[in-house]
N, C-alpha and C positions, 0 to 999 in steps of 0.2 A: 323279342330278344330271348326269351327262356326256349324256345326252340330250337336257337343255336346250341341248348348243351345236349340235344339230343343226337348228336355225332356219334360217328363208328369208331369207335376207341381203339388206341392201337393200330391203325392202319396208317401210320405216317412214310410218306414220301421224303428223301431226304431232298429234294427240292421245293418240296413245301417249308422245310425245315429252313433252309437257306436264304429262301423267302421272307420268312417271318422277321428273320431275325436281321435279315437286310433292309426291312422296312422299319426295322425298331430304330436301327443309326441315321436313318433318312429321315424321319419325322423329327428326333432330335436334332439333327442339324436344322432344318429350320426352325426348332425353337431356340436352339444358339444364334443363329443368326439374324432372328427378329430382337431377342434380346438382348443382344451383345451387340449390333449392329454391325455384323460381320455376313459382307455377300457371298451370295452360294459359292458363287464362282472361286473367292478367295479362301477355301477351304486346300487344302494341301494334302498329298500323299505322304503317311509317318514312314513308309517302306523305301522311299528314293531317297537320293542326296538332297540337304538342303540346307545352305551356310547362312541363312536368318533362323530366327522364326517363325514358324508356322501355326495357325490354327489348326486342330486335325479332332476328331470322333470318330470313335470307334469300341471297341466293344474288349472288359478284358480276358484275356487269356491264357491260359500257363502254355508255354513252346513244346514242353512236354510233358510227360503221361505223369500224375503223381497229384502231390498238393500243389497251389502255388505260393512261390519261393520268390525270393529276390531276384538269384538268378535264372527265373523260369519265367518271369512276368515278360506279356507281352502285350499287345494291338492290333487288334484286328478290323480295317475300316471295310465299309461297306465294297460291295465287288465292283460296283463301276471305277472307283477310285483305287482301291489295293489290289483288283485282278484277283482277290482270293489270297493274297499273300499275309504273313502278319510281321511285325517287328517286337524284339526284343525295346524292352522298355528299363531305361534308368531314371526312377520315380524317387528317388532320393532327394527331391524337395518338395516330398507328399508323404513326410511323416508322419503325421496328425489324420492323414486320409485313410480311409477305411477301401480298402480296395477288394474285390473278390470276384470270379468268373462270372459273365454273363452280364455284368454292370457296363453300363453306359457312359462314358465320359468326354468331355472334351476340353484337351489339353494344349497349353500353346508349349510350342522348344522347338528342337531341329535335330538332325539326324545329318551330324556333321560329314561321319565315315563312312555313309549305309547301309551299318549295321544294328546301329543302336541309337533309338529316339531320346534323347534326353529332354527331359521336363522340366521347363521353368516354372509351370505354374499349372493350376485348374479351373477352368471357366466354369464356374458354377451355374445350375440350371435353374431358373426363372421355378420360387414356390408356386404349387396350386392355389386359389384363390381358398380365403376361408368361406366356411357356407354362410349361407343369408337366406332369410323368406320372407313374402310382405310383408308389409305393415299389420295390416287385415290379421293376419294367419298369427302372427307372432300375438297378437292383443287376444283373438282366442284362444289361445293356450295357457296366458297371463291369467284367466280366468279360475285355470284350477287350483284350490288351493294344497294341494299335496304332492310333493315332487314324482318324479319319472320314476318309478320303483325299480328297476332292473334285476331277476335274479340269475346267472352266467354260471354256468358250471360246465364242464368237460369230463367226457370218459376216461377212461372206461368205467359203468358203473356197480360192476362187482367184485368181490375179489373174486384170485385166478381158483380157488377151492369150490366153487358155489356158481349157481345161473340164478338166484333170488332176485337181485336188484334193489337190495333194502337200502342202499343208498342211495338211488334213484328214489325210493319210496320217499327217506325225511328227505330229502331237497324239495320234492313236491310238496309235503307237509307244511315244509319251513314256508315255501312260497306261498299257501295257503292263509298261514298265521300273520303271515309277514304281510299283506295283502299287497301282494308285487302286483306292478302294473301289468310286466309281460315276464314270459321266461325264456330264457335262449339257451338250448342245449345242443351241444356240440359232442357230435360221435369221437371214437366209435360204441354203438348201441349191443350191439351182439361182435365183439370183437371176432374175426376170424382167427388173430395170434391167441385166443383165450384156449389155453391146457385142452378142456371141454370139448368144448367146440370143435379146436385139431383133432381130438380123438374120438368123436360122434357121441362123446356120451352125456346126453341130454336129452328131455323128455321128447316122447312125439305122437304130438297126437292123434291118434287115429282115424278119427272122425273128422278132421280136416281135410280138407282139399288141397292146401298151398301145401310146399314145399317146406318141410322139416323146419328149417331155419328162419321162414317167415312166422311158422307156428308159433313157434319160440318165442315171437316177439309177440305176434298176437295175442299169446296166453300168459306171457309173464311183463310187457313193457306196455302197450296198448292199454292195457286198464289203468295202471298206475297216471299215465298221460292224461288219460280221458275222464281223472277224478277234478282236473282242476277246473274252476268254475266256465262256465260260458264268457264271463266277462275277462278273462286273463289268457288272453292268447301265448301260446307257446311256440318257440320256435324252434325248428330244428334242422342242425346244420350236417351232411351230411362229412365221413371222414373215408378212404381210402381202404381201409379196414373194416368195414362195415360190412357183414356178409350176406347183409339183404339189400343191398344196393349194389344191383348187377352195374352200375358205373363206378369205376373203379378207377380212373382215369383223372388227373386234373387237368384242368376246371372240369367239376365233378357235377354232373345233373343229380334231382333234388330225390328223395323218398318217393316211393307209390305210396300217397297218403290212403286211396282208396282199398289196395291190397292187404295195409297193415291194419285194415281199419281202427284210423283214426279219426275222431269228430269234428267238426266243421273247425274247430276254434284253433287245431292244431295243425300249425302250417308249416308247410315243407319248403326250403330254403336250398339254392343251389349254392355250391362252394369253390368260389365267393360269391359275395352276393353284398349287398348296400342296401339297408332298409332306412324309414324314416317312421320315427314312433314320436307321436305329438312335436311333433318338427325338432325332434334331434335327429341327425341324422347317422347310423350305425354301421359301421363297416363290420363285416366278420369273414374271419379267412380259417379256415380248418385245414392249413399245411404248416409243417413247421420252419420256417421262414427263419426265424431268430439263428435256432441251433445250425440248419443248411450256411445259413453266411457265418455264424459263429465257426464252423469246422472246415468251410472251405476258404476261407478269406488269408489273404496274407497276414501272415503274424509281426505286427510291430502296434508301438503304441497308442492305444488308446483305453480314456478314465474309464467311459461310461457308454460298453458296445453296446446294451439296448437299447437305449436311444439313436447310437448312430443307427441301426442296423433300422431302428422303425423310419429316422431320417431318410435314410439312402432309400425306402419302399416309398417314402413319399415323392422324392424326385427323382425314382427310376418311373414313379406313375404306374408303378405294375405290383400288385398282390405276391409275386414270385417271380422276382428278377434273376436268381441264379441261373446258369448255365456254363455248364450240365448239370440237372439237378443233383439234390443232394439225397432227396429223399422220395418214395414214392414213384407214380410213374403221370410224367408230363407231356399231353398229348401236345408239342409246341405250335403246330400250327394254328392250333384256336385259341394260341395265350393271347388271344387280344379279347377274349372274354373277361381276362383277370387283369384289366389296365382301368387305373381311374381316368376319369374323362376332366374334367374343368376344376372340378372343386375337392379339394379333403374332406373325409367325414368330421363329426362333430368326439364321434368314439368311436375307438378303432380293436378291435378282439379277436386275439388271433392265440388261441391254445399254444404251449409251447414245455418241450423237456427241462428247458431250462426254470432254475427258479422261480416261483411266481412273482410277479411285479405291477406294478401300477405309475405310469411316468407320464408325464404331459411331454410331448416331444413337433412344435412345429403350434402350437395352440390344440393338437388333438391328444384327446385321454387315452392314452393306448395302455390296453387289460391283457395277461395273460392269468389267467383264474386257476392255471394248474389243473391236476386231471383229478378227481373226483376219488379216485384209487387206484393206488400204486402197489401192483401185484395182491399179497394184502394185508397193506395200509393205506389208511382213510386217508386221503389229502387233503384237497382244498375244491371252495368254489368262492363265488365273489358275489357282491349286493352292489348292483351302482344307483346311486339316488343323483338326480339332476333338478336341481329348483327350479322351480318358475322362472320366467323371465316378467319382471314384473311393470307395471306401468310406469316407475319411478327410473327402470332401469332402461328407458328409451330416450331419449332425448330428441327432442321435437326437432332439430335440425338434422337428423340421422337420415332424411329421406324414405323413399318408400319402400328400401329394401334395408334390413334390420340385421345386421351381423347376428349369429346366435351366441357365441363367447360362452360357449358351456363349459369351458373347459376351468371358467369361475364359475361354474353354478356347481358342481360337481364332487360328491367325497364315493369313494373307493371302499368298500369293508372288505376284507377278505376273513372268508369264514373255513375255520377246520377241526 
């Protein structure tokens, strides 16, 4: 699988593109219609006349260029069924729905005049399964007695006056004192929008071989990394912005651990990517996902967007449902790198501009730990602790596969 992210970035065909995104409305109909119990066949075109009801999926859309608006929503089903066509849509009995480009839905109404779909209602899509692991595996875990330490922070880690990294420095400190299980750091590491950086002025060493920019990281981030012990693996995710990481593209291939040299214990992580640490299982995504549907989504109401917004990623089953993106650059044809497959994770981490937060949304932890430094002031980063799953908390009738339910094992610290 990790040699799918080694693709030629930026080279998209716009038939791969229509591809992708044809196959995104076609997979979802069959899970509307295994779940719903609605045959392929009775699936209906939103573009033609139709004086019932109809079940219809498709994909949504503004009709024109701008944000979308009330009057710009639209529907776009896949091309065997719309020919490429889309319809204006009247969603005014999806007040409460979080709507925004590129999301998948499937709607019943009719398209009385043939111009305009009106919406009775939204077939919602069948949740992901929560995770689970043997019996066996889950009982050795029960063993240890000191919870899952997790130490989560996000870049950038200097201010924009300076290339020190002394904030990188106490976070590794802290993890040190703190005796974290593992560390997860999420770029960007040598920010390419860093003042500095933009303007070449930073050290170089001359005695090196690599490239200016790898130097950089080798002489002032590499050591600091490689102070943590053998037994505290560090992870690192990489960001878009990162200007030692010739992929620049999401889904984003991982660091050259061996370039930057890095030691064995710090591992490189492509973005996204799904780890599992003493059988919790981590999801981490390094695009900004929250703010992309916060800025492009239709404006009407709702309490509490972060949770929808983590909701709608879990039953879009994709890391980065927008389309057109909102932010960065998205190589679409291989967004099937960044789609969850059967199960939710147990915590879900995905850095974001928006406020820091910490929300259980679907039974998963979802962390945004905020960025580390903000021009320059000091932010945030996060500490997540996961208790044991203990003997007592199994019950003998549970069978051989053991839900994990971290999402009660679980407290949040955010630290700043």
């Amino acid at each position: 699988e990790l040699q799918k992210y080694h693709y030629r970035t930026m080279y998209m065909k716009m038939s791969e593109i229509s591809d992708y995104l044809d196959d995104r409305i076609e997979t979802f109909m069959k899970i509307v219609s295994e779940h719903h119990k609605v045959p392929m066949e009775d699936f209906g075109n939103p573009v033609s006349l139709s004086h019932s009801d109809i079940a219809v999926v498709g994909r949504i859309v503004s009709d024109e260029d701008g944000k979308l608006q009330k009057g710009t929503l639209a529907l776009e089903p896949c091309a065997h069924i719309g020919g490429g066509e889309r319809v204006r849509l009247d969603a005014s009995a999806l007040q409460e729905e979080l709507l925004f480009p590129g999301q998948i839905v499937a709607l019943k109404g009719r398209n009385s005049g043939g111009k305009l779909f009106k919406v009775n209602s939204r077939l919602p899509f069948p949740s992901l399964l929560h995770p689970a692991s043997p019996r066996q595996e889950i009982l050795r875990f029960s063993n240890y007695t000191a919870p899952l330490s997790l130490v989560v922070a996000s870049g950038p880690y200097t201010t924009d006056t300076d290339l020190d990294f002394k904030p990188l420095q106490h976070i590794v400190q802290r993890s040190i004192q703190a005796m974290a299980s593992a560390v997860i750091l999420f770029g960007p590491f040598i920010d390419d929008s860093h003042p500095l950086v933009k303007r070449g002025e930073f050290p170089y060493l001359a005695d090196n071989t690599n490239p200016p920019l790898e130097s950089l990281f080798i002489d002032k981030i590499s050591p600091i990394l490689n102070d943590l012990p053998k037994h505290t693996p560090v992870f690192l995710v990489p960001h878009a912005r990162d200007a030692v990481n010739v992929h620049i593209s999401y889904p984003q291939d991982r660091f050259d651990r061996k370039l930057l040299q890095l030691k064995g214990s710090v591992k490189t992580l492509t973005n996204p990517c799904i780890v599992s640490l003493d059988g919790v299982v981590i999801a981490v995504n390094n695009i900004d996902v929250f703010n992309d549907i916060d800025s492009t989504r239709l404006k009407q109401h709702n309490d509490d967007i972060v949770s929808s917004i983590a909701r709608e990623v879990f039953q879009q089953r994709c890391f980065y449902p927008v389309f057109p993106e909102g932010s960065g650059l998205i190589d679409v044809p291989f967004m099937g790198l960044s789609e969850f497959e059967e199960t939710k994770p147990d915590l879900y981490i995905n850095p974001s501009s928006m406020p820091p937060f910490e929300k259980v949304v679907e039974g998963v932890v979802c962390v945004n730990p905020g960025s580390v430094v903000n021009q320059n002031a000091y932010g945030h980063y996060s500490i997540v602790r996961v208790a044991r799953l203990g003997n007592s908390d199994i019950a003998e009738d549970e069978g051989d596969m053991i839900a994990h339910k971290a999402e009660m094992r679980t407290r949040v610290e955010r630290i700043s």
